[in-house]
Biopython code that builds the backbone (N, CA, C, O; Angstrom):
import numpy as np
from Bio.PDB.StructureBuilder import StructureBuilder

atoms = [
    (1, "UNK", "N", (40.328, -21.232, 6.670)),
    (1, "UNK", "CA", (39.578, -19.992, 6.571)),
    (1, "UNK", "C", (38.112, -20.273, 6.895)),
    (1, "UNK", "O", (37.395, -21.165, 6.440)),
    (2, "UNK", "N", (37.896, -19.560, 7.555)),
    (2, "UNK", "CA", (36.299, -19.388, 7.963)),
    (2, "UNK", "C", (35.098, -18.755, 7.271)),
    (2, "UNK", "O", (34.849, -17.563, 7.088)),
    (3, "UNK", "N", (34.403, -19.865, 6.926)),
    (3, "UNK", "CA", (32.950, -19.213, 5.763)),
    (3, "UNK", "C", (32.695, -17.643, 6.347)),
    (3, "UNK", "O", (32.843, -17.204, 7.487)),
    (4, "UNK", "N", (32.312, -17.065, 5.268)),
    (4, "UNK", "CA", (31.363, -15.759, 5.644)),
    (4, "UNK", "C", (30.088, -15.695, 6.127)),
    (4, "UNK", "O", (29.166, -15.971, 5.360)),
    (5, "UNK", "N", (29.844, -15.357, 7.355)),
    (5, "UNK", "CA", (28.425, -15.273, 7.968)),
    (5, "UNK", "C", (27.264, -14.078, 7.218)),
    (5, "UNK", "O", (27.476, -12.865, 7.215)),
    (6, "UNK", "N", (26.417, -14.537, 6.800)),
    (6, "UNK", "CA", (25.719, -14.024, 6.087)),
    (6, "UNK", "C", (24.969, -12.833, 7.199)),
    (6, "UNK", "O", (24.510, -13.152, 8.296)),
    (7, "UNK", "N", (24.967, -11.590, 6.709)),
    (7, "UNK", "CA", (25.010, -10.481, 7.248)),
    (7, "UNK", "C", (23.183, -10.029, 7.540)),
    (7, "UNK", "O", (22.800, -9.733, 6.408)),
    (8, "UNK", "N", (22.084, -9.876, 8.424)),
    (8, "UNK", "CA", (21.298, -9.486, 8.142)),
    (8, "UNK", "C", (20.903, -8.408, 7.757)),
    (8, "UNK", "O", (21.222, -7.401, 8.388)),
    (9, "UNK", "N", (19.897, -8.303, 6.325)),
    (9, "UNK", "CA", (19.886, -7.187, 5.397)),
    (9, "UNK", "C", (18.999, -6.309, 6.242)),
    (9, "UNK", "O", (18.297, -6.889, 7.071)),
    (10, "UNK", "N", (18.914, -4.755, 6.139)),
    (10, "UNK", "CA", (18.372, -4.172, 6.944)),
    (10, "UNK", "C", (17.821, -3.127, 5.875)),
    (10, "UNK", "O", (18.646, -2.834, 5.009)),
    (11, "UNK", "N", (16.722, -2.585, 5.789)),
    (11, "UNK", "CA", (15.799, -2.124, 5.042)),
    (11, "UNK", "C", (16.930, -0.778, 4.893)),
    (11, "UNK", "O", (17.902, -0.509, 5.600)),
    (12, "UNK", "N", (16.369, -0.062, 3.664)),
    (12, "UNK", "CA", (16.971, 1.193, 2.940)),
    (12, "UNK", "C", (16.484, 2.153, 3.934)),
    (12, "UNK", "O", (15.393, 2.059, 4.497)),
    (13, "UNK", "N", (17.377, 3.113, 4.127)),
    (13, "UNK", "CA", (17.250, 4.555, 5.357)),
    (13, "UNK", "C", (15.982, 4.989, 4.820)),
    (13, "UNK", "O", (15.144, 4.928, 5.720)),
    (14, "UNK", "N", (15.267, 5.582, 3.263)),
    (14, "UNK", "CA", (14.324, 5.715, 3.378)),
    (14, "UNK", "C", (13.551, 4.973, 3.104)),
    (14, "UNK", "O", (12.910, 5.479, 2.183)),
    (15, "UNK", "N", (13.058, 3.743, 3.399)),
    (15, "UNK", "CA", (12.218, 2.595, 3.551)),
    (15, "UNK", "C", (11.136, 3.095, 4.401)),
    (15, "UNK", "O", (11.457, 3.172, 5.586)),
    (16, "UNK", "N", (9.838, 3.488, 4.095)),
    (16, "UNK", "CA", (8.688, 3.848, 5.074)),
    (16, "UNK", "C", (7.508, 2.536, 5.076)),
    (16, "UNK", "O", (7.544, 1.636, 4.237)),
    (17, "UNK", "N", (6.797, 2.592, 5.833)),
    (17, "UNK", "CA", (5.092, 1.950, 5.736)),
    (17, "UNK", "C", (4.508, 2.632, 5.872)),
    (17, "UNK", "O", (5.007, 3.468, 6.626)),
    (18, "UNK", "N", (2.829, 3.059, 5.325)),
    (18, "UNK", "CA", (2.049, 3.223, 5.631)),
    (18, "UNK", "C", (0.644, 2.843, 5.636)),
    (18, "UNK", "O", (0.214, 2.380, 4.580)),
    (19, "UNK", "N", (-0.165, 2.950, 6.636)),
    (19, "UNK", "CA", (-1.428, 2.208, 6.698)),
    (19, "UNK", "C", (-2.368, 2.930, 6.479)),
    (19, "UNK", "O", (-2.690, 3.646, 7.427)),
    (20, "UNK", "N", (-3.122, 3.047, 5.295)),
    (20, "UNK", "CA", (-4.199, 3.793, 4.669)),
    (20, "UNK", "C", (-5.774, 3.751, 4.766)),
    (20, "UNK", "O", (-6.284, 2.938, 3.994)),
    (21, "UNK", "N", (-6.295, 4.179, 5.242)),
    (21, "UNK", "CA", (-7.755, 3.930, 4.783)),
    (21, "UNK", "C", (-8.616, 4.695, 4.332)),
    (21, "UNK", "O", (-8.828, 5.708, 4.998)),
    (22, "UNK", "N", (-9.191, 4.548, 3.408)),
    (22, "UNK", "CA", (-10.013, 5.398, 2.447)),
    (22, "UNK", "C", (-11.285, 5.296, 2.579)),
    (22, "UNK", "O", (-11.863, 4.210, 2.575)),
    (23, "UNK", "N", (-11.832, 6.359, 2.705)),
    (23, "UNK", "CA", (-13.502, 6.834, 2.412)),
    (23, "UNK", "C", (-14.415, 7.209, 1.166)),
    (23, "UNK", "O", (-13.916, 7.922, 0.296)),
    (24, "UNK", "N", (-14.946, 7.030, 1.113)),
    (24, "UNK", "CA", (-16.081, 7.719, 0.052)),
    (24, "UNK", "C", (-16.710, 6.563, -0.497)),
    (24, "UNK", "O", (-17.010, 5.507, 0.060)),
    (25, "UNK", "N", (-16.890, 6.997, -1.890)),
    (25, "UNK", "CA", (-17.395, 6.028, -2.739)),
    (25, "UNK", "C", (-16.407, 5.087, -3.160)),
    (25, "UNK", "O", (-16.146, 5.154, -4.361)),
    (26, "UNK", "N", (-15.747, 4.172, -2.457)),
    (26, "UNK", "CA", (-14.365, 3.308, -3.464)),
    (26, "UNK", "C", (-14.521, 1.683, -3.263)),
    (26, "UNK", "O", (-13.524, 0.962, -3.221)),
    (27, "UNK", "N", (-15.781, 1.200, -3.149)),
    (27, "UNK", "CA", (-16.238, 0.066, -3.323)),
    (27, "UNK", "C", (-17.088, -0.079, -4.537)),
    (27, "UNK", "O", (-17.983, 0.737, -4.758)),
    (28, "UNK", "N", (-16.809, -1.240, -5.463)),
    (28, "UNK", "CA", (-17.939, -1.446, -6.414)),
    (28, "UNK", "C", (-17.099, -0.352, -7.656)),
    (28, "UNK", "O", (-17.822, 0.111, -8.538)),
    (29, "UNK", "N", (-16.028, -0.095, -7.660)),
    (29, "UNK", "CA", (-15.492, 0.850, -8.484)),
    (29, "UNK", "C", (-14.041, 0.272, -9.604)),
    (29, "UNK", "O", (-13.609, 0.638, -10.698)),
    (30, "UNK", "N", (-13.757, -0.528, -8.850)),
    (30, "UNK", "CA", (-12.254, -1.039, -9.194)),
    (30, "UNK", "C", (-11.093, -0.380, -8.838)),
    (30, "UNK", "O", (-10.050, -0.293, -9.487)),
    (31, "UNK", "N", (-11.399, 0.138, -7.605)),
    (31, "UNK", "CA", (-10.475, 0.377, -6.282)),
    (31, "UNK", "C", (-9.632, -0.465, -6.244)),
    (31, "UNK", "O", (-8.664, 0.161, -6.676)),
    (32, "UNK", "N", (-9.118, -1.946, -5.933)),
    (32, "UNK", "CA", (-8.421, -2.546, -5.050)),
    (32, "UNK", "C", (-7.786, -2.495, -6.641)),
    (32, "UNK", "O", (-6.824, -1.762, -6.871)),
    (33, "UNK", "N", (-8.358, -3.277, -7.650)),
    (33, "UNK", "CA", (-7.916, -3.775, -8.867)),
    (33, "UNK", "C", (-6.853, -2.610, -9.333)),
    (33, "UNK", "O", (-5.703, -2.920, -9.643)),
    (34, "UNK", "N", (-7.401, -0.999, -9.368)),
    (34, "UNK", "CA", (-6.625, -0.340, -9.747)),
    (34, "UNK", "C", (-5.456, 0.092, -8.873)),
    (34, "UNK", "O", (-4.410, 0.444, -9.418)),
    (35, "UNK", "N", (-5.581, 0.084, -7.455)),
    (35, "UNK", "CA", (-4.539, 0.305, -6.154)),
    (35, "UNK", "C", (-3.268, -0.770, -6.688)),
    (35, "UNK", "O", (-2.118, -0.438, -6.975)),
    (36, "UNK", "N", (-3.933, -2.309, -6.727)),
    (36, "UNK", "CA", (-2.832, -3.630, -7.354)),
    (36, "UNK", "C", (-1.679, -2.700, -8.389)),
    (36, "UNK", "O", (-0.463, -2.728, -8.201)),
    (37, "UNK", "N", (-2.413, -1.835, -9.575)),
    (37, "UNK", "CA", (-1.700, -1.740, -10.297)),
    (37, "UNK", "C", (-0.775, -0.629, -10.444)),
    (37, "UNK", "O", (0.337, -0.507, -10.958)),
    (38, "UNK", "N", (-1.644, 0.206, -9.785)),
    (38, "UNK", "CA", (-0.331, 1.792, -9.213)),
    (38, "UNK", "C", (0.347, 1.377, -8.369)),
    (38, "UNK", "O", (1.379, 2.037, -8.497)),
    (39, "UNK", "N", (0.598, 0.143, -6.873)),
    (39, "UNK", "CA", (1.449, -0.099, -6.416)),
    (39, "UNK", "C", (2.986, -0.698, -7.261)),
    (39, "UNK", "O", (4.172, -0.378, -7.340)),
    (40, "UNK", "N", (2.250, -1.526, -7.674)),
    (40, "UNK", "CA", (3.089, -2.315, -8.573)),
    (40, "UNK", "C", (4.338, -1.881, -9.521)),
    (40, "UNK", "O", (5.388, -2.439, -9.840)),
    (41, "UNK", "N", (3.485, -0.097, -9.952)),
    (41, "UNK", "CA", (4.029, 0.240, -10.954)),
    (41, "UNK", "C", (5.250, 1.028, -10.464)),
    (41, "UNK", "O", (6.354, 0.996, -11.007)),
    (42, "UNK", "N", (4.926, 1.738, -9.381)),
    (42, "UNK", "CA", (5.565, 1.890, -8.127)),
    (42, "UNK", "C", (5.924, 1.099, -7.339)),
    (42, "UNK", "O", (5.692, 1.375, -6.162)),
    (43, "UNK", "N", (6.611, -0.161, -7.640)),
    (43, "UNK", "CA", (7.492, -0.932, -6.630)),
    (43, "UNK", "C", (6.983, -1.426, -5.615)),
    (43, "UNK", "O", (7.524, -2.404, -5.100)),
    (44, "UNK", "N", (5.908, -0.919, -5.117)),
    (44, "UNK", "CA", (5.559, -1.206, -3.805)),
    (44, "UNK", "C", (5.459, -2.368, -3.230)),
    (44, "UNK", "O", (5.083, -3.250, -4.003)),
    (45, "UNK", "N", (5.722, -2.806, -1.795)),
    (45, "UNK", "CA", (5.214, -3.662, -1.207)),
    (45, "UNK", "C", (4.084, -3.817, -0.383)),
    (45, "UNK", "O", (3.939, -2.805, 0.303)),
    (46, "UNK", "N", (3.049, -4.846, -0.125)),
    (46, "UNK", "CA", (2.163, -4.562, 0.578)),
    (46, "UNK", "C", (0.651, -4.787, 0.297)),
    (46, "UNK", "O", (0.600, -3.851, -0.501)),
    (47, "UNK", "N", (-0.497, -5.214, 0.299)),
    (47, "UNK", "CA", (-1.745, -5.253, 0.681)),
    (47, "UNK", "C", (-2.657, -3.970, 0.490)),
    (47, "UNK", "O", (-2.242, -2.820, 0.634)),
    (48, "UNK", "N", (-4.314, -4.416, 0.051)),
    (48, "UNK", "CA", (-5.365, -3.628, -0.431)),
    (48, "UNK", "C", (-6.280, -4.477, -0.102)),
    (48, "UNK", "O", (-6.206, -5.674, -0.381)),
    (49, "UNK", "N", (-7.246, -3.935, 0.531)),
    (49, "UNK", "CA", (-8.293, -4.996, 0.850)),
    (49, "UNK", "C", (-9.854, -3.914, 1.275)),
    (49, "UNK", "O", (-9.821, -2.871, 1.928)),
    (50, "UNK", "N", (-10.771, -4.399, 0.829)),
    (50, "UNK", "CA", (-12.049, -4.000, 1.180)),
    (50, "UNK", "C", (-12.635, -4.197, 2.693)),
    (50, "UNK", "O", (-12.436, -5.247, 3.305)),
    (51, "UNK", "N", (-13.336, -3.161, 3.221)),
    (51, "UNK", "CA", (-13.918, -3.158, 4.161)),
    (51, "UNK", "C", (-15.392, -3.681, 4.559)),
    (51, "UNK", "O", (-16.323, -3.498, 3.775)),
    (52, "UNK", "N", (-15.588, -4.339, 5.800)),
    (52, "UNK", "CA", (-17.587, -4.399, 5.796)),
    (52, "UNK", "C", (-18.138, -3.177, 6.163)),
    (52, "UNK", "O", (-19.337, -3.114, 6.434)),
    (53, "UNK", "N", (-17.132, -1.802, 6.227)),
    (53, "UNK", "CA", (-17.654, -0.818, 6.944)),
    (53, "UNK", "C", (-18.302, 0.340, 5.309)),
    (53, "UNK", "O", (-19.116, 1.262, 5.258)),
    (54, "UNK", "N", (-17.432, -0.344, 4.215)),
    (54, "UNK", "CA", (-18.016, 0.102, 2.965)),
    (54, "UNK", "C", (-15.796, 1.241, 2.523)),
    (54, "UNK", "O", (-15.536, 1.835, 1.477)),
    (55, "UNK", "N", (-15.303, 1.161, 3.146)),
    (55, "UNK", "CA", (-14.195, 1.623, 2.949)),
    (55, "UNK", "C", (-13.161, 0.705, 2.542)),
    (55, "UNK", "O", (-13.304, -0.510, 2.680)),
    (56, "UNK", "N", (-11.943, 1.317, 1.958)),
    (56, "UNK", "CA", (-10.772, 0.177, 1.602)),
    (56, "UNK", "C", (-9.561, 0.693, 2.126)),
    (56, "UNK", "O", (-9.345, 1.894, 2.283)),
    (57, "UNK", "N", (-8.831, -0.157, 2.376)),
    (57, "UNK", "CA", (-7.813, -0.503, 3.612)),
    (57, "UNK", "C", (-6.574, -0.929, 2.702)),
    (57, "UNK", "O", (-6.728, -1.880, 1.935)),
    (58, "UNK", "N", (-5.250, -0.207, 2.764)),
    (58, "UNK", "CA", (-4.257, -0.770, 2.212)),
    (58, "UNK", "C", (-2.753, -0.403, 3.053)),
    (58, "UNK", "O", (-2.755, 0.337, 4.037)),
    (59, "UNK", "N", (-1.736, -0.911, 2.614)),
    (59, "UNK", "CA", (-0.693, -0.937, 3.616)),
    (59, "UNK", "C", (0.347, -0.360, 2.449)),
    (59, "UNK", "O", (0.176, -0.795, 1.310)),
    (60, "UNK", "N", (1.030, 0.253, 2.597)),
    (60, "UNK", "CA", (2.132, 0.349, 1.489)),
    (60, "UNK", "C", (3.430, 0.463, 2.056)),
    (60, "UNK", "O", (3.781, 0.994, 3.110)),
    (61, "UNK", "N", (4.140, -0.174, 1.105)),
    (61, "UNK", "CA", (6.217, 0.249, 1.407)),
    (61, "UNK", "C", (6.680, 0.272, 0.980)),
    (61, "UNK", "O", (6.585, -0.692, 0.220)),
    (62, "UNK", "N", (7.796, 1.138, 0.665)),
    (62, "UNK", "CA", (8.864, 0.965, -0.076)),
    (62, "UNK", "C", (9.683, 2.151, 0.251)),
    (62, "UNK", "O", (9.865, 2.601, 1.382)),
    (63, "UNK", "N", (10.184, 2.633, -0.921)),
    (63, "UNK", "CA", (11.086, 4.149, -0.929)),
    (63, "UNK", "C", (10.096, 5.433, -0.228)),
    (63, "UNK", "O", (8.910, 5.240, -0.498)),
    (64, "UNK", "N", (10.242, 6.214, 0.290)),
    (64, "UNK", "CA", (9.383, 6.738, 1.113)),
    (64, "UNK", "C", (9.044, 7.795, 0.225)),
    (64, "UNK", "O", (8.162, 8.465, 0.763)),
    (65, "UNK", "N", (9.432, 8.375, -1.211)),
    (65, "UNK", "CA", (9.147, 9.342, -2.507)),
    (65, "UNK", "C", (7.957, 8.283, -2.978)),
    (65, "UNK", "O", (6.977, 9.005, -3.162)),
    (66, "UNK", "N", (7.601, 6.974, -3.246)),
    (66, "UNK", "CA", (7.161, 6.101, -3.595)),
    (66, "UNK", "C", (5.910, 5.878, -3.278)),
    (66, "UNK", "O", (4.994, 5.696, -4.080)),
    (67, "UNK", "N", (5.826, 5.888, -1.916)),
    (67, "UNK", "CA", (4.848, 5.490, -0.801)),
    (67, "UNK", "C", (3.651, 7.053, -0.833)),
    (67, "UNK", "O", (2.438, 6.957, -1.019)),
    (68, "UNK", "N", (4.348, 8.276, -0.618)),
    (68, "UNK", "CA", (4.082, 9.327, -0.851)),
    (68, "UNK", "C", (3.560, 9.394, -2.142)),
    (68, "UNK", "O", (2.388, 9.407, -1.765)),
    (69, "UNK", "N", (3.477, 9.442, -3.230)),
    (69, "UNK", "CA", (2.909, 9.061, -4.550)),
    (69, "UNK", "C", (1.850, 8.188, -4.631)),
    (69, "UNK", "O", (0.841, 8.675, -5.142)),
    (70, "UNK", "N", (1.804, 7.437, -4.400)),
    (70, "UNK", "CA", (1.439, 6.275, -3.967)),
    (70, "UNK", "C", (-0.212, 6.764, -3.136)),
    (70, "UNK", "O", (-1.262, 6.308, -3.588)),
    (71, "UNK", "N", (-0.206, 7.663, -1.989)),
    (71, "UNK", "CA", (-1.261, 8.327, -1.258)),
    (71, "UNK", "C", (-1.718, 9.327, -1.637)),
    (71, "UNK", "O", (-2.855, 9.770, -1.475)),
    (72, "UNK", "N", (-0.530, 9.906, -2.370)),
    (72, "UNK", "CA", (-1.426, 10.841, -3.093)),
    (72, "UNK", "C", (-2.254, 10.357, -4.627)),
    (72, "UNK", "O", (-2.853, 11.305, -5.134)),
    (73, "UNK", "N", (-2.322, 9.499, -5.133)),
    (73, "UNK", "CA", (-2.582, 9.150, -6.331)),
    (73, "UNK", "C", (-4.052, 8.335, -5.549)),
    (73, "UNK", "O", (-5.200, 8.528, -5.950)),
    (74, "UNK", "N", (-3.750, 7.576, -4.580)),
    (74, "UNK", "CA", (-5.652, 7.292, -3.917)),
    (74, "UNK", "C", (-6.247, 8.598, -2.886)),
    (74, "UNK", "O", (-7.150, 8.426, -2.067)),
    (75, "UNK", "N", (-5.687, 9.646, -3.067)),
    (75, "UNK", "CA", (-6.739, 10.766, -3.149)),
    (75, "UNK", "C", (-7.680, 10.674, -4.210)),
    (75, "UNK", "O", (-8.815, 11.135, -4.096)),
    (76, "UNK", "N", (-7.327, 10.179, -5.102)),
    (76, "UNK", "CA", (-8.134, 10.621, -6.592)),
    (76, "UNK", "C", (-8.935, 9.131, -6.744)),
    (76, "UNK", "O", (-10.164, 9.075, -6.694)),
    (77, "UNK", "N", (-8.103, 7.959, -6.932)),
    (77, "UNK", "CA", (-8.231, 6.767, -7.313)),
    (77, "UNK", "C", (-8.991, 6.814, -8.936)),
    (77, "UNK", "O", (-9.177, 7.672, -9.799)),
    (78, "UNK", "N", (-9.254, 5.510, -8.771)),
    (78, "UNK", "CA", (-10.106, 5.161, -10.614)),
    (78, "UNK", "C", (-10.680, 6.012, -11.100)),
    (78, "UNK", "O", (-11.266, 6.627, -10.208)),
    (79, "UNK", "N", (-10.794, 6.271, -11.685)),
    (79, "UNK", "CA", (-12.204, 7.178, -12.708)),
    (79, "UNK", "C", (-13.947, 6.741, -11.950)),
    (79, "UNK", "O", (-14.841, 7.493, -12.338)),
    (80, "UNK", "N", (-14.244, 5.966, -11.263)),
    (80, "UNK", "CA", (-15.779, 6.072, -10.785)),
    (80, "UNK", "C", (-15.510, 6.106, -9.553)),
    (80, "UNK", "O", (-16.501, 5.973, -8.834)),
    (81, "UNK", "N", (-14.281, 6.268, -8.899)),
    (81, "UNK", "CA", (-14.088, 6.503, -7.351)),
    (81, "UNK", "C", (-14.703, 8.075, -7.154)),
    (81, "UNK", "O", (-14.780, 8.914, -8.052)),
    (82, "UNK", "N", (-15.099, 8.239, -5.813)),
    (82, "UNK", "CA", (-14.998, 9.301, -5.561)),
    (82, "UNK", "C", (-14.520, 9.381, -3.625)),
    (82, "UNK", "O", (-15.024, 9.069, -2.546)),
    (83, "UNK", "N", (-13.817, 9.727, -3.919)),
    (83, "UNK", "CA", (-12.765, 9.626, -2.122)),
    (83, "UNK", "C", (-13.091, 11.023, -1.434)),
    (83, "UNK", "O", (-12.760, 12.136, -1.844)),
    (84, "UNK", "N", (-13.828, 10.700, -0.273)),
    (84, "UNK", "CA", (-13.869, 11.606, 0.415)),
    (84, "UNK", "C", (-13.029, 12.132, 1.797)),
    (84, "UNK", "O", (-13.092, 13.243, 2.321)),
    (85, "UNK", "N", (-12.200, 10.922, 2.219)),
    (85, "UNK", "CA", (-11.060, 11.225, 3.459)),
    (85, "UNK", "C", (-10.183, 10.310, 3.112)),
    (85, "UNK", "O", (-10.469, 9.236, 2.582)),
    (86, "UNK", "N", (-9.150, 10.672, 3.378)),
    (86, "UNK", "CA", (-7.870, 9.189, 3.701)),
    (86, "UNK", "C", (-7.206, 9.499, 4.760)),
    (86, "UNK", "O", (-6.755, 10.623, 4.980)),
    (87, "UNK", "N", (-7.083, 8.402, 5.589)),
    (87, "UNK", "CA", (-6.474, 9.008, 6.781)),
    (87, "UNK", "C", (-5.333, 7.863, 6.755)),
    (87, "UNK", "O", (-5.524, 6.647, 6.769)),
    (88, "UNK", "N", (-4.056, 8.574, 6.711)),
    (88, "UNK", "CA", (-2.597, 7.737, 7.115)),
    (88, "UNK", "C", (-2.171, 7.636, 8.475)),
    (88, "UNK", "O", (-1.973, 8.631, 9.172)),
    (89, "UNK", "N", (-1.988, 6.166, 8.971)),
    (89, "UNK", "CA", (-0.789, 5.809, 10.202)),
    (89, "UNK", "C", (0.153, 5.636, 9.666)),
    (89, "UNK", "O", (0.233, 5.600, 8.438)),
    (90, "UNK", "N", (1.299, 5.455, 10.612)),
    (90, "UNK", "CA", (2.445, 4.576, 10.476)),
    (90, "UNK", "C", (2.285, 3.139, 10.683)),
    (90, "UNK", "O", (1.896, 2.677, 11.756)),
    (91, "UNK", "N", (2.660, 2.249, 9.403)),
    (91, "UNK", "CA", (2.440, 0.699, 8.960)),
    (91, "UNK", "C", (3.776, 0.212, 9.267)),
    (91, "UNK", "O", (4.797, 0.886, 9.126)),
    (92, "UNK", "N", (3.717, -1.334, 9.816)),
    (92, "UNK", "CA", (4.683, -2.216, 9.832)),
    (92, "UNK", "C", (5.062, -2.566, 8.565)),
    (92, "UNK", "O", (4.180, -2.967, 7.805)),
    (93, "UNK", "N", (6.283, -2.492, 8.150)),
    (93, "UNK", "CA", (7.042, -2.926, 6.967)),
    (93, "UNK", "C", (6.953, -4.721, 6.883)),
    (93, "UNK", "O", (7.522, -5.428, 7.714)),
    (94, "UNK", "N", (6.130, -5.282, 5.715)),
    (94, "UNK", "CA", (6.130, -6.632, 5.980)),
    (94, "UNK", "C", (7.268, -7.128, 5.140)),
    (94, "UNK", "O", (7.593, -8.315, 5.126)),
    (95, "UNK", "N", (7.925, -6.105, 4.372)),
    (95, "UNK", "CA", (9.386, -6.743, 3.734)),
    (95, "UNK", "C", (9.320, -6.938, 2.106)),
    (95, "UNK", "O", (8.453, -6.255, 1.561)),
    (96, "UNK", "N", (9.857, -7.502, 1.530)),
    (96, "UNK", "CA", (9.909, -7.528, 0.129)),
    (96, "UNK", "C", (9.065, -8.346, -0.086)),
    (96, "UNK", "O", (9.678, -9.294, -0.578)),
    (97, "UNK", "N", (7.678, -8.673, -0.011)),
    (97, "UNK", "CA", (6.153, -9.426, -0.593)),
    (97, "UNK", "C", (5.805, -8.965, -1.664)),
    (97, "UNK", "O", (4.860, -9.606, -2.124)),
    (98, "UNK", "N", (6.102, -8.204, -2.243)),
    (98, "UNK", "CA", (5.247, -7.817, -3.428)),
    (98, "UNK", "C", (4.121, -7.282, -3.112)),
    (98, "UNK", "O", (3.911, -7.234, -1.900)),
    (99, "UNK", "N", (3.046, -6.716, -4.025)),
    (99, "UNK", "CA", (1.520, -6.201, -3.607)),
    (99, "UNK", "C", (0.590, -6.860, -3.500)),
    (99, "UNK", "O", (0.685, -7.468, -4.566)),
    (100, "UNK", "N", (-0.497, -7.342, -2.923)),
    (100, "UNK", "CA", (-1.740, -8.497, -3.252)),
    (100, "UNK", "C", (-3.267, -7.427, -2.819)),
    (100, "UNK", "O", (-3.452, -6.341, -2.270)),
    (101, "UNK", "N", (-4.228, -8.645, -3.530)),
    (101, "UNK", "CA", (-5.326, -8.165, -2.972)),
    (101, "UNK", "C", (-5.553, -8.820, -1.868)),
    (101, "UNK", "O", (-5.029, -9.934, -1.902)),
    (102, "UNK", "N", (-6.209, -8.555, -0.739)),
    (102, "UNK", "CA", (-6.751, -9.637, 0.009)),
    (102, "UNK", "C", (-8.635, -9.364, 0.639)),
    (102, "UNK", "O", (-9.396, -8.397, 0.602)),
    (103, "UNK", "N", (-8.723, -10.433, 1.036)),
    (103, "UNK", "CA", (-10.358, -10.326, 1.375)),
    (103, "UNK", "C", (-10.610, -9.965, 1.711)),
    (103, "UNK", "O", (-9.840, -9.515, 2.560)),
    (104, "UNK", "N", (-12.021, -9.439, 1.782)),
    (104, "UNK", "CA", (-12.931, -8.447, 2.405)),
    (104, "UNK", "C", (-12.452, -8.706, 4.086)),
    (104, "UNK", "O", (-11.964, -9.705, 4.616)),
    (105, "UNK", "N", (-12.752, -7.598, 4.552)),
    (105, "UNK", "CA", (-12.487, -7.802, 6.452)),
    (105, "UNK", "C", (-13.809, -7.110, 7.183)),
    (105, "UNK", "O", (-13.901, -7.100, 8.410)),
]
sb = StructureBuilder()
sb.init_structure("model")
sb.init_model(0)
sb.init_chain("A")
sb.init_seg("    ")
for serial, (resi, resn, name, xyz) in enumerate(atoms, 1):
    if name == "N":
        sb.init_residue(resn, " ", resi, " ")
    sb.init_atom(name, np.array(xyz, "f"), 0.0, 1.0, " ", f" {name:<3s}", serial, name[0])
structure = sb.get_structure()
């Protein structure tokens, strides 16, 4: 009998990305710190990172009810944020990573 070939897993039908970037006041606030922890809480996969342009930049994935929550909840962000645009693309899915912060860009 012949081993079983291990099948490649292929992301959930609603599996989305999206690539976020936010305006206003959301530097110097605890933006990324608080983004870490609403992703998280929400499953998400994916990256938050600060801008030199004074904006913050994040990627999100998961269940696409998730992801959606997720953008709408950094409309608002922390309590000393104040967000004045967010504008969504469509993001490459980097896969089951978990959430991180990463460095300024």
């Amino acid at each position: 009998m012949e081993p079983a070939m291990a099948q490649p897993s292929t992301p959930p039908a609603d599996r989305v990305a999206t690539h976020v970037i936010l305006h206003g006041r959301v530097q110097g606030v605890f933006y990324r710190n608080w983004t870490v922890e609403q992703a998280l809480e929400l499953g998400l996969d994916g990256w938050v990172r600060n801008r030199n342009d004074g904006t913050v930049e994040a990627l999100f994935a998961g269940p696409s009810a998730a992801v959606a929550d997720m953008v709408s909840r950094c409309r608002q962000g922390p309590t000393h944020a104040v967000v004045t645009d967010v504008v969504t693309t469509p993001g490459t899915d980097p896969g089951a990573t978990g959430f991180h912060k990463l460095p300024t860009v």
